[in-house]
Structures are given as C-alpha cells and as structure tokens.
C-alpha positions as CSV (number, residue, x, y, z in Angstrom):
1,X,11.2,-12.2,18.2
2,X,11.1,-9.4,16.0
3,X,8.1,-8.6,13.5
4,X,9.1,-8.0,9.8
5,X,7.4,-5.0,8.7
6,X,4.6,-5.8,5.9
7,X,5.2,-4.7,2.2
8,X,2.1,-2.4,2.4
9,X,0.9,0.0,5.2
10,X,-2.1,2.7,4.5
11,X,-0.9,6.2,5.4
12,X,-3.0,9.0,6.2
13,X,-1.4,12.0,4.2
14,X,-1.6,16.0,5.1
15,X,-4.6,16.5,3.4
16,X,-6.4,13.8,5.2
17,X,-7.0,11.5,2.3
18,X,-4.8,8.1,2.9
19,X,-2.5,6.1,0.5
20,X,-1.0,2.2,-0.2
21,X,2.4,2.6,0.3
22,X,5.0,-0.2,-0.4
23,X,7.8,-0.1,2.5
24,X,10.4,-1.6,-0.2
25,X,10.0,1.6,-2.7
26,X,8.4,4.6,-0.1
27,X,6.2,4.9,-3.1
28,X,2.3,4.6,-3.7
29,X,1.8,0.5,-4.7
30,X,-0.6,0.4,-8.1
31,X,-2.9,-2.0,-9.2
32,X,-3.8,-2.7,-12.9
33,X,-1.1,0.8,-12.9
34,X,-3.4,2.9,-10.9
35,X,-1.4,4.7,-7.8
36,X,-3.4,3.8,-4.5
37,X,-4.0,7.4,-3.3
38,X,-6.4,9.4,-2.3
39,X,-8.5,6.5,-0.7
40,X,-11.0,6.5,2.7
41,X,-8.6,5.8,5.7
42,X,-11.0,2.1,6.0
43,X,-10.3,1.1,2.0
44,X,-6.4,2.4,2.4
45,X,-5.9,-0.2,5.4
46,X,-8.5,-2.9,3.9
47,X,-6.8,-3.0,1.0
48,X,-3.2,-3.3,2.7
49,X,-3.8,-5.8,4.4
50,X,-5.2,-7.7,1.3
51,X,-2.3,-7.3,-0.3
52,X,0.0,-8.4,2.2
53,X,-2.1,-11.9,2.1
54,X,-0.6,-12.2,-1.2
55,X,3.0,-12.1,-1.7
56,X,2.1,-12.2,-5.9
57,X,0.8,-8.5,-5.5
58,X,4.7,-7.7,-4.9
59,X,5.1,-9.1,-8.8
60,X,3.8,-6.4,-10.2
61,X,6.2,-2.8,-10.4
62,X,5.2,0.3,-8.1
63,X,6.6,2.4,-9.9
64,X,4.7,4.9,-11.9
C-alpha cells in the first residue's frame, strides 16, 4: 500500500535554516499570515507534524 505524502514536510534550505512547506502549493505554509521559515531544523519538523494532525490547518491560504 502506498503512503500519501503529508500536507506539510520541514525542509532544510541552502542556508541551513529550515522551512514548513505545504506539498499542495511548494510554498512556505503561514500561521496567523506569518511564512514558516527560517526556523531550527527540530521546530520546522515539530511543527509539521502538528499540522498534519489537523487537517483544519489546510483551511487557512498559504499563500502570501
């Protein structure tokens, strides 16, 4: 069976810092309209995989 890939993943960037990205849009995912960048690499994937407990954070646009 395959695995669906979640709706957020923590990326490290080039300049070592790591991001939220949502796999639908590529882009950074926001809360409250913030972008999720420039983060620790252990906040970037903590807070992923928060938000893919909750389908509701998908409610809210990524775009910024």
């Amino acid at each position: 069976m395959k695995e669906e890939e979640p709706c957020y993943r923590a990326v490290e960037e080039d300049d070592g810092s790591w991001s939220v990205i949502d796999t639908e849009t590529g882009l950074a995912a926001t809360l409250d309209g913030d972008p999720l960048v420039l983060l620790g690499q252990e906040f970037a994937k903590a807070f992923a995989a928060f938000m893919n407990l909750d389908p509701g954070f998908r409610k809210e646009p990524t775009l910024h």
